[in-house]
Chimera marker file (.cmm) of the C-alpha trace (Angstrom):
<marker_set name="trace">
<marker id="1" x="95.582" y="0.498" z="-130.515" r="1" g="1" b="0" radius="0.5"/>
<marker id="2" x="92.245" y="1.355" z="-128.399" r="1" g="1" b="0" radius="0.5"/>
<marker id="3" x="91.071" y="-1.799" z="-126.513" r="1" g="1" b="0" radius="0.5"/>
<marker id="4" x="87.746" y="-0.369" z="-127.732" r="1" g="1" b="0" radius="0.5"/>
<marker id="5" x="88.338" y="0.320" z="-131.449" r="1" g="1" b="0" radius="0.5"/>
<marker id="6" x="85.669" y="-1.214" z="-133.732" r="1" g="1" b="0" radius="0.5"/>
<marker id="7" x="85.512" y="-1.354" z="-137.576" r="1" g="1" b="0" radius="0.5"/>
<marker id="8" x="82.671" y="-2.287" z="-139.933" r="1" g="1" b="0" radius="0.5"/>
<marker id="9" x="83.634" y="-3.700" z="-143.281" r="1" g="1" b="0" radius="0.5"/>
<marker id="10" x="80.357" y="-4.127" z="-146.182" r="1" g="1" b="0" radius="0.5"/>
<marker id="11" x="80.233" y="-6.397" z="-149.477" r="1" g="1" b="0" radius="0.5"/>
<marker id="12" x="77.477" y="-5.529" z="-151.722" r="1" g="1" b="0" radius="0.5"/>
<marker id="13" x="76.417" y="-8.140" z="-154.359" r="1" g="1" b="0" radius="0.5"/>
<marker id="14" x="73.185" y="-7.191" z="-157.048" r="1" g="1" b="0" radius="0.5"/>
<marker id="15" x="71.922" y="-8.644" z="-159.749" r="1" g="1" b="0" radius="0.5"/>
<marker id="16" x="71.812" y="-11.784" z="-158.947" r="1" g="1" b="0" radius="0.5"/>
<marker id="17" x="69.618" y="-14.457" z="-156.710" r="1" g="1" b="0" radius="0.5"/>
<marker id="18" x="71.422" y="-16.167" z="-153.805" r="1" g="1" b="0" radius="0.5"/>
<marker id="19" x="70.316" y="-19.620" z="-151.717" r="1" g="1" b="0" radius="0.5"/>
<marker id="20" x="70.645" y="-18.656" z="-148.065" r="1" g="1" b="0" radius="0.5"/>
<marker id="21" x="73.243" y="-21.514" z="-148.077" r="1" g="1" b="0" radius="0.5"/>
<marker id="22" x="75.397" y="-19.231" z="-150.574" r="1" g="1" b="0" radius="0.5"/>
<marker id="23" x="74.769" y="-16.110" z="-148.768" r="1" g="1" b="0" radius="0.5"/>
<marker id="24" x="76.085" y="-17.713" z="-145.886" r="1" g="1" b="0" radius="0.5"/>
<marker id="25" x="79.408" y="-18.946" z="-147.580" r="1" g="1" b="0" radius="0.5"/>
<marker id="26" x="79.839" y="-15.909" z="-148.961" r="1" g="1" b="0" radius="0.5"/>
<marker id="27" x="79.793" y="-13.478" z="-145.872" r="1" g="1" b="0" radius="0.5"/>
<marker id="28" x="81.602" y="-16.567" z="-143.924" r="1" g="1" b="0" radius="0.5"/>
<marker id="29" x="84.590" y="-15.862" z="-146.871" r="1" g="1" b="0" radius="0.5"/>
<marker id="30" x="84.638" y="-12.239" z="-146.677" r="1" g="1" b="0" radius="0.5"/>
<marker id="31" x="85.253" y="-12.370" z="-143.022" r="1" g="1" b="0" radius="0.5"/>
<marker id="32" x="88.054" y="-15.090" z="-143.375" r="1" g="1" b="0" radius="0.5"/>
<marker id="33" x="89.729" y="-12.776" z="-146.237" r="1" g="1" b="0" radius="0.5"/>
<marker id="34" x="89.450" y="-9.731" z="-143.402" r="1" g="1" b="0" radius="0.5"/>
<marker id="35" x="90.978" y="-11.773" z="-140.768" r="1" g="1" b="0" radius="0.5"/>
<marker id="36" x="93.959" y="-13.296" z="-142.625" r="1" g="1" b="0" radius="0.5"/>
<marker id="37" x="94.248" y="-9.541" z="-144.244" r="1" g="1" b="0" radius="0.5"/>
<marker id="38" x="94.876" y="-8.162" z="-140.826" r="1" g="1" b="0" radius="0.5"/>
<marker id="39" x="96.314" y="-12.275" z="-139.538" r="1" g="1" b="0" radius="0.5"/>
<marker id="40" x="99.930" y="-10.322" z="-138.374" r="1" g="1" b="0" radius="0.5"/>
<marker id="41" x="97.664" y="-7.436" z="-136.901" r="1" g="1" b="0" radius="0.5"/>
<marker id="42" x="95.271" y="-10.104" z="-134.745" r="1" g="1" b="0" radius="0.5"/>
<marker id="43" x="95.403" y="-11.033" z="-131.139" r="1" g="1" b="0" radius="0.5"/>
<marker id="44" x="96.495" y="-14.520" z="-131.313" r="1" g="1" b="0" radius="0.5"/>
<marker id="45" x="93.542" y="-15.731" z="-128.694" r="1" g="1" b="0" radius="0.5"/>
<marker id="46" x="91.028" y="-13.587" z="-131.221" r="1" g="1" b="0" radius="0.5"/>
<marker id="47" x="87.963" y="-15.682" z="-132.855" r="1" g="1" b="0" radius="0.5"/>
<marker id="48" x="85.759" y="-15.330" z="-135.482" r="1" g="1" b="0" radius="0.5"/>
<marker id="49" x="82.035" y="-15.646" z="-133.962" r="1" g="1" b="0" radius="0.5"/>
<marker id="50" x="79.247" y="-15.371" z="-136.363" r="1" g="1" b="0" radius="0.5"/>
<marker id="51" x="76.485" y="-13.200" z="-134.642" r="1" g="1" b="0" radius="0.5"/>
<marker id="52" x="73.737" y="-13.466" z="-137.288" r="1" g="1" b="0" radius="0.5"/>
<marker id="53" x="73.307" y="-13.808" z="-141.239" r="1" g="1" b="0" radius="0.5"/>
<marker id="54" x="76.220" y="-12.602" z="-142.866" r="1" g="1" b="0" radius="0.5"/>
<marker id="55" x="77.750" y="-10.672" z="-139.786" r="1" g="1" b="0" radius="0.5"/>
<marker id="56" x="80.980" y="-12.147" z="-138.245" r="1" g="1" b="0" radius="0.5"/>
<marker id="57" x="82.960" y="-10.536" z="-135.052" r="1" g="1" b="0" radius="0.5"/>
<marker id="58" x="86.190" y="-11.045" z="-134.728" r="1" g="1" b="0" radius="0.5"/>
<marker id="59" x="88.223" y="-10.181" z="-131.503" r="1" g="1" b="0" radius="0.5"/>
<marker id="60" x="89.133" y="-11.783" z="-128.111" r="1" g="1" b="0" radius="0.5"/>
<marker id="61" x="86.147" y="-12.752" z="-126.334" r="1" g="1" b="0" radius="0.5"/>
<marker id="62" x="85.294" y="-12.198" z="-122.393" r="1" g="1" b="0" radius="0.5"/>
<marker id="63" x="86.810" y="-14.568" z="-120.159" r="1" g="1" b="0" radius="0.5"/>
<marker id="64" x="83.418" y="-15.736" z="-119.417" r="1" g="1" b="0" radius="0.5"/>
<marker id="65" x="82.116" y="-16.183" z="-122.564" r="1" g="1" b="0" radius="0.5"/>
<marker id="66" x="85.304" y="-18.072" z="-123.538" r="1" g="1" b="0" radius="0.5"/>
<marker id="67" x="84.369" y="-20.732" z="-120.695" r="1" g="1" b="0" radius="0.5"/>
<marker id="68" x="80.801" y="-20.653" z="-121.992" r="1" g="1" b="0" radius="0.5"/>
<marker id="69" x="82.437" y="-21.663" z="-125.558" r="1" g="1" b="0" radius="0.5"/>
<marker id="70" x="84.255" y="-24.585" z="-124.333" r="1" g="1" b="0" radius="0.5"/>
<marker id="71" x="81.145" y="-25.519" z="-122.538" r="1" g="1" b="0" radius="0.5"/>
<marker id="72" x="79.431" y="-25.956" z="-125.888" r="1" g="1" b="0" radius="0.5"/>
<marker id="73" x="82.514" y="-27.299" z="-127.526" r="1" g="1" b="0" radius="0.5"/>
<marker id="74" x="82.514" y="-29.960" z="-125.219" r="1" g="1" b="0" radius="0.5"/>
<marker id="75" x="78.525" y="-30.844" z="-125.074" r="1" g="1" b="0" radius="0.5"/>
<marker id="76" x="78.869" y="-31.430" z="-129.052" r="1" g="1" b="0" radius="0.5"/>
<marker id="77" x="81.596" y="-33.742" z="-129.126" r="1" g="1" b="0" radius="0.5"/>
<marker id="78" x="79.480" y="-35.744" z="-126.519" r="1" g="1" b="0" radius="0.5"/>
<link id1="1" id2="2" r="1" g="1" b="0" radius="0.2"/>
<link id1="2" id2="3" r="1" g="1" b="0" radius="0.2"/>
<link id1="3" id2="4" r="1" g="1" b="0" radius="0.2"/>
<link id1="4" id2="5" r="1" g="1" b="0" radius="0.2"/>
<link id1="5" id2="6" r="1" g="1" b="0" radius="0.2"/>
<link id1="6" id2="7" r="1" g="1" b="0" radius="0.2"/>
<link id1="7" id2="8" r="1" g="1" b="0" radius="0.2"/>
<link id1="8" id2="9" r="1" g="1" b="0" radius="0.2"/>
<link id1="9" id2="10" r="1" g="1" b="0" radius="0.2"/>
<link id1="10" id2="11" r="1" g="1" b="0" radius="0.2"/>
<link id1="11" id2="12" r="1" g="1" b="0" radius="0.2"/>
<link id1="12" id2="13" r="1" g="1" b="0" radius="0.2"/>
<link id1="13" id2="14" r="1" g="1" b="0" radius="0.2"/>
<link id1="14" id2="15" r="1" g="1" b="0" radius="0.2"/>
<link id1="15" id2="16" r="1" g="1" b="0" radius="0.2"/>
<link id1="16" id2="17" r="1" g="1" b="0" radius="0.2"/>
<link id1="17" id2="18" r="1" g="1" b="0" radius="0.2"/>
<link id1="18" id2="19" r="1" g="1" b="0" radius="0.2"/>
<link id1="19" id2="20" r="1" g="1" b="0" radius="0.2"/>
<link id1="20" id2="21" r="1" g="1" b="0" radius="0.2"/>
<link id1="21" id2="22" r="1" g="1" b="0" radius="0.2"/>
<link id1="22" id2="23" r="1" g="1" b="0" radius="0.2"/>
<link id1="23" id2="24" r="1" g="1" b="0" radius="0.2"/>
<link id1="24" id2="25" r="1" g="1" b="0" radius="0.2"/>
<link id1="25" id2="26" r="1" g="1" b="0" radius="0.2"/>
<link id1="26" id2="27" r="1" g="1" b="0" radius="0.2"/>
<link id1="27" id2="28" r="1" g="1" b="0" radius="0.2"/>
<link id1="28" id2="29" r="1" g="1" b="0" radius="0.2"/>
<link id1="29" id2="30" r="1" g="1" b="0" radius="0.2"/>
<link id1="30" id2="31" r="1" g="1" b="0" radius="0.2"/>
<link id1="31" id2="32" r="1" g="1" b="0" radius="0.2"/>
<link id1="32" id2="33" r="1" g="1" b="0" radius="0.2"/>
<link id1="33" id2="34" r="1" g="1" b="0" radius="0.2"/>
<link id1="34" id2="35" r="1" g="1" b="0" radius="0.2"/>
<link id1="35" id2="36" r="1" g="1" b="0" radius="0.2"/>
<link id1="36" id2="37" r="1" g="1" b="0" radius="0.2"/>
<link id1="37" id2="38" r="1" g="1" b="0" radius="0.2"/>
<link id1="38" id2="39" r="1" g="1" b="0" radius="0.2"/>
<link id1="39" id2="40" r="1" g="1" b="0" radius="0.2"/>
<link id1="40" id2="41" r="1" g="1" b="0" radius="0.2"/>
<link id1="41" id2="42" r="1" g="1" b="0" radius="0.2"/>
<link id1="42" id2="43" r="1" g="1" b="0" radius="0.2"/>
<link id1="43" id2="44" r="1" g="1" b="0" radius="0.2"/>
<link id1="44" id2="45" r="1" g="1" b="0" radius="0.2"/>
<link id1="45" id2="46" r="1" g="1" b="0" radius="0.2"/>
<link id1="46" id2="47" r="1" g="1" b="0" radius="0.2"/>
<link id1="47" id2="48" r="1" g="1" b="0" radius="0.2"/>
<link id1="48" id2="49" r="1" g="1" b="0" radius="0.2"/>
<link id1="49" id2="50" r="1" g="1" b="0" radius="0.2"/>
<link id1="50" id2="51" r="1" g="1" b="0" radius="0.2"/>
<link id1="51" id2="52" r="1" g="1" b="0" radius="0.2"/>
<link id1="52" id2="53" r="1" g="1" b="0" radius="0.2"/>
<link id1="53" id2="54" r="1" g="1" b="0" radius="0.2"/>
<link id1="54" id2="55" r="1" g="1" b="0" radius="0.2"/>
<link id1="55" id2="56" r="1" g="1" b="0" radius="0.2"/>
<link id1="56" id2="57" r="1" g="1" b="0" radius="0.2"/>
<link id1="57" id2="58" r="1" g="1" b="0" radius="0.2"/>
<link id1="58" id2="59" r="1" g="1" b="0" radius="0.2"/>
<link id1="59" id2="60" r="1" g="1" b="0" radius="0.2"/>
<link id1="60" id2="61" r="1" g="1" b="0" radius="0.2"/>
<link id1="61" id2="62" r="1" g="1" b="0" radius="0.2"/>
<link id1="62" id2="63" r="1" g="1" b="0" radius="0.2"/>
<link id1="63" id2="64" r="1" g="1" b="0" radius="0.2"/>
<link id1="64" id2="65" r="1" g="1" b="0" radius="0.2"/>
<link id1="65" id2="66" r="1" g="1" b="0" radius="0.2"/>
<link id1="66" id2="67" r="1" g="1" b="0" radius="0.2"/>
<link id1="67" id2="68" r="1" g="1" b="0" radius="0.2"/>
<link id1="68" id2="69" r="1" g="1" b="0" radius="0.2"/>
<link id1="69" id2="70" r="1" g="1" b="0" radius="0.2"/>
<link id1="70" id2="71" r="1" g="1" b="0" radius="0.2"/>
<link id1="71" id2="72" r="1" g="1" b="0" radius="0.2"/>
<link id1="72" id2="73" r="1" g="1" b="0" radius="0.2"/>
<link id1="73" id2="74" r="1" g="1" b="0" radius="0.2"/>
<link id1="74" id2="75" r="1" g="1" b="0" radius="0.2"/>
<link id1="75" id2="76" r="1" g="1" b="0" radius="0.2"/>
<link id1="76" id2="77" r="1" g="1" b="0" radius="0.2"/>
<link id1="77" id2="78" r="1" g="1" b="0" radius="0.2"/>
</marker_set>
């Protein structure tokens, strides 16, 4: 598999009125069900990283950024 491979997945929902709150649990669960899907296929260091409203990445982030991410881990707790 390409290091830079890349695949876009949509869920369409009509006819009805979502809360922000439920949009947001709903594109949150479609990303879980695409990662355990593909769980076998996954890098085991891979994350899910929300990077707006209903869009989730999923891969195995920069070394950098993965410092950053403890970082911020680590602030919260305190």
């Amino acid at each position: 598999m390409e290091s830079d491979s890349k695949y876009e997945f949509k869920f369409v929902l009509t006819d009805v009125e979502l809360t922000e709150e439920q949009q947001e649990r709903v594109g949150r669960a479609v990303a879980q069900a695409g990662a355990l899907a593909l769980g076998d296929l996954l890098p085991k260091d891979s994350l899910m990283v929300p990077v707006r409203s209903n869009v989730y990445w999923h891969g195995i982030p920069r070394p950098d950024l993965m410092t950053e991410l403890q970082r911020s881990a680590t602030e919260r707790e305190n």
